[in-house]
N, CA, C and O atoms as CSV, one atom per row, in Angstrom:
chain,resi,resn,atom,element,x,y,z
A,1,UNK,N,N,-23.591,-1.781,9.326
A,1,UNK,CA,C,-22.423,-2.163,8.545
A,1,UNK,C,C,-21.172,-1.861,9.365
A,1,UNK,O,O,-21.009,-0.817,9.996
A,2,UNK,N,N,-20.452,-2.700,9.308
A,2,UNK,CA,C,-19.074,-2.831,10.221
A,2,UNK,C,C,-17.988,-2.185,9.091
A,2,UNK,O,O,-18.004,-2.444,7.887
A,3,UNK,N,N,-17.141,-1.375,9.706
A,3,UNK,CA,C,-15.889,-0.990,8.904
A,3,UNK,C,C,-14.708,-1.690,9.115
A,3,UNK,O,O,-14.284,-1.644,10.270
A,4,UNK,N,N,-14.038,-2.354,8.270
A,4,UNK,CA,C,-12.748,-3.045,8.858
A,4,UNK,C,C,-12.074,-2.333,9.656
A,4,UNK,O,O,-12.838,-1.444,10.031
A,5,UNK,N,N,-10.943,-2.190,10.199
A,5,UNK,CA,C,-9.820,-1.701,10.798
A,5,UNK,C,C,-8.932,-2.174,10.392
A,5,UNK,O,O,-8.315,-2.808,11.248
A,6,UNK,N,N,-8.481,-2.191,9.363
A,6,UNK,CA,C,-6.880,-2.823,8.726
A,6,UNK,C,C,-5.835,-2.711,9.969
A,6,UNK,O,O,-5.708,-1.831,10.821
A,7,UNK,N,N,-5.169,-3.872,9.765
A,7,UNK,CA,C,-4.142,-3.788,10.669
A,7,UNK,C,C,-2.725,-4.774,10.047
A,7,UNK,O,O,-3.093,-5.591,9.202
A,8,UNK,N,N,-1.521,-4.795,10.284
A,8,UNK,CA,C,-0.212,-5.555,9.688
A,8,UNK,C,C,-0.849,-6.747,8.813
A,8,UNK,O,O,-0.782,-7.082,7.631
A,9,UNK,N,N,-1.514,-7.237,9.997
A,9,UNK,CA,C,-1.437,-9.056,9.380
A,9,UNK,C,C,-2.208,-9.041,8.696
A,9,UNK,O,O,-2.282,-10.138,8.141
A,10,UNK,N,N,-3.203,-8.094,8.225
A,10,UNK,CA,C,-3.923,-8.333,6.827
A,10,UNK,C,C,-3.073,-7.745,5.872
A,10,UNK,O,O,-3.707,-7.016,5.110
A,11,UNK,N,N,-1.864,-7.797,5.637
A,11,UNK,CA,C,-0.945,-7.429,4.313
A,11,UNK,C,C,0.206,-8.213,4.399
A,11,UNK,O,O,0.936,-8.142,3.410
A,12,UNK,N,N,0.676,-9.151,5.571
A,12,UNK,CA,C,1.475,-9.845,5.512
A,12,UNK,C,C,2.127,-10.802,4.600
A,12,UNK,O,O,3.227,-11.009,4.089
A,13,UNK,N,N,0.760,-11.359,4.641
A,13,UNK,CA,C,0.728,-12.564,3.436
A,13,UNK,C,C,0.453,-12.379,1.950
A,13,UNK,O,O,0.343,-13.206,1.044
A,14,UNK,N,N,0.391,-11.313,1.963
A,14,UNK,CA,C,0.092,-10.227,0.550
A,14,UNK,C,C,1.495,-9.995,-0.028
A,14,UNK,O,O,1.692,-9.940,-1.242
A,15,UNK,N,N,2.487,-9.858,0.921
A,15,UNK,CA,C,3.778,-9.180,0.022
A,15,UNK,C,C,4.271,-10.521,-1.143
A,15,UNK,O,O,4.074,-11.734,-1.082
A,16,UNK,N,N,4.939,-9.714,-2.114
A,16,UNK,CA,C,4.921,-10.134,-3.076
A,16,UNK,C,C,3.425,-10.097,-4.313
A,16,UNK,O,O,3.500,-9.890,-5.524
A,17,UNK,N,N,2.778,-10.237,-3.891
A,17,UNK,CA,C,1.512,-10.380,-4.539
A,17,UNK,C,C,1.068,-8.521,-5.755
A,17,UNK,O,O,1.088,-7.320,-5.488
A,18,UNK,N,N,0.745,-9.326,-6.996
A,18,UNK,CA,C,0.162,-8.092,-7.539
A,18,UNK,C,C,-1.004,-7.475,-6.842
A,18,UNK,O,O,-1.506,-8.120,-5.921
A,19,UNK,N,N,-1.420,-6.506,-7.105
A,19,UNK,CA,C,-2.258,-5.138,-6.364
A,19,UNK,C,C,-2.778,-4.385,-7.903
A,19,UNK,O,O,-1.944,-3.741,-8.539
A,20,UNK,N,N,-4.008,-4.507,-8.351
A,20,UNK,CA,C,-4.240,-3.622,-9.207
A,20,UNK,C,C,-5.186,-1.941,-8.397
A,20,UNK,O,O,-5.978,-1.878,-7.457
A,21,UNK,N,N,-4.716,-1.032,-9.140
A,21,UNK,CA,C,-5.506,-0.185,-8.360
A,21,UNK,C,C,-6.598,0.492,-9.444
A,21,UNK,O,O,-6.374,0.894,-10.586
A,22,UNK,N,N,-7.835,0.478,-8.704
A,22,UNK,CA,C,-9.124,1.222,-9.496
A,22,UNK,C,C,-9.234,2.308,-10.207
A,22,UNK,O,O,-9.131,3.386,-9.623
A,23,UNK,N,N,-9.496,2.265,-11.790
A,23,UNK,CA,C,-9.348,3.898,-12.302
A,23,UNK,C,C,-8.450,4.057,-13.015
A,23,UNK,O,O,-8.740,4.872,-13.890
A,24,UNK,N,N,-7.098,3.541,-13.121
A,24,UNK,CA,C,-6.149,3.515,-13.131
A,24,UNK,C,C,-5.480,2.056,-14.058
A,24,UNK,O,O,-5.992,0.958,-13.838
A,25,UNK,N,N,-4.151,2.204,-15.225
A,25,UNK,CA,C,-3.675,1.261,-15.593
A,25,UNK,C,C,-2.563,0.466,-14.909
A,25,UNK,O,O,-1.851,-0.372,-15.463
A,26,UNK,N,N,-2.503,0.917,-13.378
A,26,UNK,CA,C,-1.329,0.669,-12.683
A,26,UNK,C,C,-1.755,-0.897,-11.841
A,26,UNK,O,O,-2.666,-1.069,-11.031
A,27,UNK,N,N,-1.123,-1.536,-12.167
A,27,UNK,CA,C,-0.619,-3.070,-11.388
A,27,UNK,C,C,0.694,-3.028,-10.598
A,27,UNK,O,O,1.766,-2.809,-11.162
A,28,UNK,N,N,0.587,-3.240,-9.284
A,28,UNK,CA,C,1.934,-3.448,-8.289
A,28,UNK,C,C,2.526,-4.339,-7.893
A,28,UNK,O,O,1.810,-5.334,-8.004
A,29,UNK,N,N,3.546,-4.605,-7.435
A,29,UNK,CA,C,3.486,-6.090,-6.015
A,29,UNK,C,C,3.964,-4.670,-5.047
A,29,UNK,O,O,4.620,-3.631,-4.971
A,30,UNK,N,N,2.979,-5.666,-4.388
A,30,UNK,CA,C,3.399,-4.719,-2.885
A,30,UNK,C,C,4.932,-5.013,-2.048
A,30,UNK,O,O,4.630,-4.931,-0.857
A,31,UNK,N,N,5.644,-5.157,-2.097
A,31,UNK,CA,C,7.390,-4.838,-1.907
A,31,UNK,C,C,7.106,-5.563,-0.321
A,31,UNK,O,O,6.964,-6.726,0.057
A,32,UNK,N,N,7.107,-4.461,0.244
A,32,UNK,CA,C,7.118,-4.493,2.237
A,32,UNK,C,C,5.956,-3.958,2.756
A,32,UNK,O,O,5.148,-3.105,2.389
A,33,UNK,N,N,6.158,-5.078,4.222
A,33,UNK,CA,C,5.001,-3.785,4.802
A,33,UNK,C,C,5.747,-3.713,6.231
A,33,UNK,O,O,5.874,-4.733,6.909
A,34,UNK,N,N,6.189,-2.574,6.617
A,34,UNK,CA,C,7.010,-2.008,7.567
A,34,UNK,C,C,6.220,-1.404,8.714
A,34,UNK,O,O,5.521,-0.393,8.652
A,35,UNK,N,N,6.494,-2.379,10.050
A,35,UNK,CA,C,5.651,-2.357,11.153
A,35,UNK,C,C,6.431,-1.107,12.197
A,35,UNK,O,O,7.627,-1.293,12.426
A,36,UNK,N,N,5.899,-0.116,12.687
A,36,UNK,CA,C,5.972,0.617,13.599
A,36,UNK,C,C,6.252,0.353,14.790
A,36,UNK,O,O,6.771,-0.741,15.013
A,37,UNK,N,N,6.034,1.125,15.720
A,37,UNK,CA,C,5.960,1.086,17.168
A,37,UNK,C,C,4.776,1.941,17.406
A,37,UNK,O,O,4.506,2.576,16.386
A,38,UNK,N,N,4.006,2.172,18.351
A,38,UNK,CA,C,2.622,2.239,19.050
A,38,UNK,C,C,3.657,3.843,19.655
A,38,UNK,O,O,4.677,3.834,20.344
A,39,UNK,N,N,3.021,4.876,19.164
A,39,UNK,CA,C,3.534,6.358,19.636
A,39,UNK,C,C,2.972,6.866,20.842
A,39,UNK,O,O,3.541,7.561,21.684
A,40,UNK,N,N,1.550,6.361,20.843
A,40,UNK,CA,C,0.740,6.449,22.144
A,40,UNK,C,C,0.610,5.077,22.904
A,40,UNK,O,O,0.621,4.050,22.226
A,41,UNK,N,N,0.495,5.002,24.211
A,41,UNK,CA,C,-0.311,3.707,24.774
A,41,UNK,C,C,-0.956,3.709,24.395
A,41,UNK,O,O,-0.929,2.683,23.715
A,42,UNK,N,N,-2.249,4.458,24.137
A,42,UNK,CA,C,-4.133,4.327,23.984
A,42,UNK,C,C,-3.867,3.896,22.545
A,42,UNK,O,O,-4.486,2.933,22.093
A,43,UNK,N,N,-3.055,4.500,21.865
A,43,UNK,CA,C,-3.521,4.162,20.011
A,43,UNK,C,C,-3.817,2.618,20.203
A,43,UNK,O,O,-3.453,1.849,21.092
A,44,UNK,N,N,-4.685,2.397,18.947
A,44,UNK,CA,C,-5.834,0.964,18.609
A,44,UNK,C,C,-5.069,0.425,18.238
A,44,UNK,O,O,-5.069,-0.775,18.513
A,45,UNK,N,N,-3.707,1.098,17.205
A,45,UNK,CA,C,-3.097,-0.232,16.465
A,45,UNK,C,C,-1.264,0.107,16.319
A,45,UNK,O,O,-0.827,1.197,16.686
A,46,UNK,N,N,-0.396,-0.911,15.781
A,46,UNK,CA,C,0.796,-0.246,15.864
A,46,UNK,C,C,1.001,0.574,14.459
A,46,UNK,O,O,0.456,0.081,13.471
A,47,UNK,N,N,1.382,1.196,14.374
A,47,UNK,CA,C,1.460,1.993,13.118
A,47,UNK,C,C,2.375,1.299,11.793
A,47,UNK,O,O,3.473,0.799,12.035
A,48,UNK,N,N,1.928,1.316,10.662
A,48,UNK,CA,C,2.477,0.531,9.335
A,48,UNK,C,C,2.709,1.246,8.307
A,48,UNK,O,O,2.455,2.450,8.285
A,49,UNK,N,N,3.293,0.515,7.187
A,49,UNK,CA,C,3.230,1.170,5.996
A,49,UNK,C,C,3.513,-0.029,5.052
A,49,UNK,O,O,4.233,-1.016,5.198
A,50,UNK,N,N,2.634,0.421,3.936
A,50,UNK,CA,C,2.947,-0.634,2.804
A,50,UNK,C,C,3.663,0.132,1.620
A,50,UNK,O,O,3.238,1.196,1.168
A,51,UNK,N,N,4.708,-0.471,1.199
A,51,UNK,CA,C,5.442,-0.109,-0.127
A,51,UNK,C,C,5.340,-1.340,-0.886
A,51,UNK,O,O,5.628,-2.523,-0.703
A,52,UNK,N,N,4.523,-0.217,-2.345
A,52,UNK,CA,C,4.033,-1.015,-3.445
A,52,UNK,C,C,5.432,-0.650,-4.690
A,52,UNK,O,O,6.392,0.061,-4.391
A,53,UNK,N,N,5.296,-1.147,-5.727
A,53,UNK,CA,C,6.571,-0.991,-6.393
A,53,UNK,C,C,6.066,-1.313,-7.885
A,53,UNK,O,O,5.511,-2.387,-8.118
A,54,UNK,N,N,6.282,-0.317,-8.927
A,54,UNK,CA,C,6.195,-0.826,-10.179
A,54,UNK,C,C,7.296,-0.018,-11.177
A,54,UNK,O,O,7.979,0.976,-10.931
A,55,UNK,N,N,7.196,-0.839,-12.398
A,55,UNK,CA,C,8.342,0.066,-13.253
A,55,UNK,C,C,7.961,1.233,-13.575
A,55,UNK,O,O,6.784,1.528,-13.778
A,56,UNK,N,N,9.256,2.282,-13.679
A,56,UNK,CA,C,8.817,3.735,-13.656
A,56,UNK,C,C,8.275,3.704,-15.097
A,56,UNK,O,O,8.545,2.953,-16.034
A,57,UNK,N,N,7.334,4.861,-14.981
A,57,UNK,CA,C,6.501,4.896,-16.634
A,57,UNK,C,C,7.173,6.337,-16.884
A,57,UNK,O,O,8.110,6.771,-16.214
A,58,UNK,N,N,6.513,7.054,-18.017
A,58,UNK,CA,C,6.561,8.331,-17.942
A,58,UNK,C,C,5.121,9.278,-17.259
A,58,UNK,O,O,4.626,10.341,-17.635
A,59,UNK,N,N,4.792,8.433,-16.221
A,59,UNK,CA,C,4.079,9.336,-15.801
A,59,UNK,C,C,3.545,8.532,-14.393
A,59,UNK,O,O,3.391,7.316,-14.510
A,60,UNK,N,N,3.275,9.115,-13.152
A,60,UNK,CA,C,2.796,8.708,-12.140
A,60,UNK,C,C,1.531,8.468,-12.058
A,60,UNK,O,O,0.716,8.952,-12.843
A,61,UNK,N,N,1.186,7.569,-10.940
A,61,UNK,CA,C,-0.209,7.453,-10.303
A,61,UNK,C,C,-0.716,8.701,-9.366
A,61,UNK,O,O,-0.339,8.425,-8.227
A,62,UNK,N,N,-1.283,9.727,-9.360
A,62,UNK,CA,C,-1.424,10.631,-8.470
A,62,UNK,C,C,-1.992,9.697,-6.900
A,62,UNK,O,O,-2.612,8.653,-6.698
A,63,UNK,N,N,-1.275,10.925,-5.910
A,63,UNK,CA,C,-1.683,10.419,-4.948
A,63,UNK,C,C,-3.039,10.410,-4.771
A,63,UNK,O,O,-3.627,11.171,-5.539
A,64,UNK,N,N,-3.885,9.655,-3.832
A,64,UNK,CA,C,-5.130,9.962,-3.156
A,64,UNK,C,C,-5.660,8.202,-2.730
A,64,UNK,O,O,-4.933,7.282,-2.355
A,65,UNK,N,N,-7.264,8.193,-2.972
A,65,UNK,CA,C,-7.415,7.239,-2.082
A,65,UNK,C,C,-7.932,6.339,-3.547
A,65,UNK,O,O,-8.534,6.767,-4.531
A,66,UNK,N,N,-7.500,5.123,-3.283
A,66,UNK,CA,C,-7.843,3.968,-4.749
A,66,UNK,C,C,-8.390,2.766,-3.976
A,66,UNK,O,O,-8.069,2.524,-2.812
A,67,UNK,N,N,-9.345,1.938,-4.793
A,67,UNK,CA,C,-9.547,0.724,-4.620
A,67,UNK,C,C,-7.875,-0.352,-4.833
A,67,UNK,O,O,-6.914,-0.284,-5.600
A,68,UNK,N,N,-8.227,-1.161,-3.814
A,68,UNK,CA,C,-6.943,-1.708,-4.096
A,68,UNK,C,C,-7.017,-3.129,-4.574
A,68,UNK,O,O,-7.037,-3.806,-3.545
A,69,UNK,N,N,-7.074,-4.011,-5.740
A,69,UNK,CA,C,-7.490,-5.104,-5.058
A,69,UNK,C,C,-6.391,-6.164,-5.642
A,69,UNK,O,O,-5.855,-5.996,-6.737
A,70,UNK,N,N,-6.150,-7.140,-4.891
A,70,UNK,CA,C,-4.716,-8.216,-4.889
A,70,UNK,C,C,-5.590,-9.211,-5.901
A,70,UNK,O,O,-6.764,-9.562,-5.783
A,71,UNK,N,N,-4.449,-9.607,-7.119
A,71,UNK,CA,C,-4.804,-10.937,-7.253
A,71,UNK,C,C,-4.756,-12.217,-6.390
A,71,UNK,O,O,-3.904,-12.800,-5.719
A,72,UNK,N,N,-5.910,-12.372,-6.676
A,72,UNK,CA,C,-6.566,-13.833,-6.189
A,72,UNK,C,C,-6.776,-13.940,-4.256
A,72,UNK,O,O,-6.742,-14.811,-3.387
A,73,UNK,N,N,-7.053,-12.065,-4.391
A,73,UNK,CA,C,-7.264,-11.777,-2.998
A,73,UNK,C,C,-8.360,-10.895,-2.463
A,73,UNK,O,O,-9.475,-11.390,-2.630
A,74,UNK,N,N,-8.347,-9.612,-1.810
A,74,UNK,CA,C,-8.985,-9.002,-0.918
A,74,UNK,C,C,-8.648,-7.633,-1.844
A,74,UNK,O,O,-7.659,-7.393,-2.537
A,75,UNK,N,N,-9.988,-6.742,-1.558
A,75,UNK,CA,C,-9.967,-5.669,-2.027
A,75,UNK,C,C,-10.415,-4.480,-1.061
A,75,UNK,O,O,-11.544,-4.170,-0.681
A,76,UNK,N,N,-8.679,-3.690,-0.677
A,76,UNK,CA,C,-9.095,-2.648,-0.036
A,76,UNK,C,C,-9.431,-1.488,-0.286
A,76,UNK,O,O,-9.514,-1.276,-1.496
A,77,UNK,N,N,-9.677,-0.577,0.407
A,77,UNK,CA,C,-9.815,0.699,0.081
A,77,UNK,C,C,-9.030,1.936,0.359
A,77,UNK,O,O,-9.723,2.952,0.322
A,78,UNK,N,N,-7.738,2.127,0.634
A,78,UNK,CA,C,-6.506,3.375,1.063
A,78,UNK,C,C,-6.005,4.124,0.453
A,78,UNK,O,O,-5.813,3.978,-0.754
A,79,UNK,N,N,-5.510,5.548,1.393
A,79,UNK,CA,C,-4.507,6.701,0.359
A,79,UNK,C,C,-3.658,5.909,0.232
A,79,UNK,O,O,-3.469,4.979,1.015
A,80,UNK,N,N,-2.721,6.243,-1.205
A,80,UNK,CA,C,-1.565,5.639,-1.337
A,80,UNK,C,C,-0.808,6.945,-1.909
A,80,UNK,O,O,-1.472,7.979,-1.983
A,81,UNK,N,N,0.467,6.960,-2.296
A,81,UNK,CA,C,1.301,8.111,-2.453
A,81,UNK,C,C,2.208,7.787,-3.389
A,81,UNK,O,O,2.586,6.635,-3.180
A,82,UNK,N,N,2.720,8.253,-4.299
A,82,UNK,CA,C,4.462,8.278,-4.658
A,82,UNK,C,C,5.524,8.599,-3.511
A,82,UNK,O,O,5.346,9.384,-2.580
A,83,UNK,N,N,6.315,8.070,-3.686
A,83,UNK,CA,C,7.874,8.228,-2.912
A,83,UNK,C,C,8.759,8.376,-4.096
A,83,UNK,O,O,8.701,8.130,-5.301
A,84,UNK,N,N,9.820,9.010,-3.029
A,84,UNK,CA,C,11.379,9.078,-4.092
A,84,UNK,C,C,12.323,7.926,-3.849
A,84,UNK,O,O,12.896,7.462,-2.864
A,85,UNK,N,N,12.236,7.550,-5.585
A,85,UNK,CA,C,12.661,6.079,-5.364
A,85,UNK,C,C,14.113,6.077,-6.085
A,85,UNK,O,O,13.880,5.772,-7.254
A,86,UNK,N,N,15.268,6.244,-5.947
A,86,UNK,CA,C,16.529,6.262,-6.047
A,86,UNK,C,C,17.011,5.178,-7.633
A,86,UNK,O,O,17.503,5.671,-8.648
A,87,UNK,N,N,16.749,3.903,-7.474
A,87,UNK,CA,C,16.543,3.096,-9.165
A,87,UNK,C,C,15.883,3.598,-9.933
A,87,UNK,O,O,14.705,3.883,-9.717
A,88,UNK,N,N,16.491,3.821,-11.006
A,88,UNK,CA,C,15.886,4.650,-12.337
A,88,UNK,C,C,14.987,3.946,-12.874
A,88,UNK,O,O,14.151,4.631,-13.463
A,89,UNK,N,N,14.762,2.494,-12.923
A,89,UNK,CA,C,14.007,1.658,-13.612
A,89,UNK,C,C,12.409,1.349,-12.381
A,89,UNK,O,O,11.454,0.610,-12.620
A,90,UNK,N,N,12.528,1.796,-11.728
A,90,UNK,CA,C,11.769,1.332,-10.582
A,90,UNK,C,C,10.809,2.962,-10.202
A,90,UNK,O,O,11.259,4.081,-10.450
A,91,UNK,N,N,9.691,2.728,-9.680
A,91,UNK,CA,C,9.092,3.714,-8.560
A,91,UNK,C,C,8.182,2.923,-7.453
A,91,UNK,O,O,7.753,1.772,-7.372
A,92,UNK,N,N,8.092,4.141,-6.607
A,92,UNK,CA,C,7.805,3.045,-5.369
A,92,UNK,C,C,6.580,4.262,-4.753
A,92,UNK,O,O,6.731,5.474,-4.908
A,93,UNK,N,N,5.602,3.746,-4.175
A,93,UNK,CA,C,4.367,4.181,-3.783
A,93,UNK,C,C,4.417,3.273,-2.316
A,93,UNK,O,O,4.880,2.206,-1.913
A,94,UNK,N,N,3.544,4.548,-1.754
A,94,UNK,CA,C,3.600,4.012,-0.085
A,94,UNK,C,C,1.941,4.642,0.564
A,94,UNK,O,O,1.307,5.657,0.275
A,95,UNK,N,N,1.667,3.554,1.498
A,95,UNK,CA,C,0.266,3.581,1.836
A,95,UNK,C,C,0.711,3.896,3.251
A,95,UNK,O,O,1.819,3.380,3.390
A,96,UNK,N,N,0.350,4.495,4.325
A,96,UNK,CA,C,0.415,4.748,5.793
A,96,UNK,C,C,-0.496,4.584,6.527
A,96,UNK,O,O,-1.505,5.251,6.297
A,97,UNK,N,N,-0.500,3.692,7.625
A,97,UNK,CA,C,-1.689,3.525,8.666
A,97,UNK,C,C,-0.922,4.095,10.055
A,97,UNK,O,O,0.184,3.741,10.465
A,98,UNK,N,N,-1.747,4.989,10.599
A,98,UNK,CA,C,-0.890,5.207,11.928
A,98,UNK,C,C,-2.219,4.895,13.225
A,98,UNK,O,O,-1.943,4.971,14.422
């Protein structure tokens, strides 16, 4: 069995798109996905991040690792996190690949 290697361009075409995550009553659109620079020569890939975005509830998604899967798309598997999100009506969650 082969493991993917996620990399940018498999989330490219995703932004905008809902994201439900497993376990959980939380539905997203994924906002951005914000491409890095390569910290090492040798590293495999350039380093990313995806920011997902939904209305603030009274209560968060804890961080850790969730099924992710897009409508009418691909279903991954990543940590994702809360961030401090400055709009009161808004929170924003962020996934990191380095």
């Amino acid at each position: 069995m082969s493991e993917l290697f996620l990399e940018v361009h498999h989330f490219e075409p995703l932004v905008g798109k809902t994201a439900r995550f497993g376990g959980t009553p939380f539905a997203m659109t994924l906002e951005a996905v914000s491409k890095g620079q390569k910290f090492l020569p040798t590293a495999k890939r350039d380093p990313f991040l995806l920011i997902f975005r939904s209305r603030r509830e009274p209560y968060f998604m804890r961080e850790g690792i969730y099924d992710c899967a897009f409508d009418d798309g691909p279903t991954y598997s990543f940590y994702i996190s809360p961030v401090h999100t400055p709009e009161q009506e808004w929170q924003d969650y962020q996934a990191v690949f380095s």
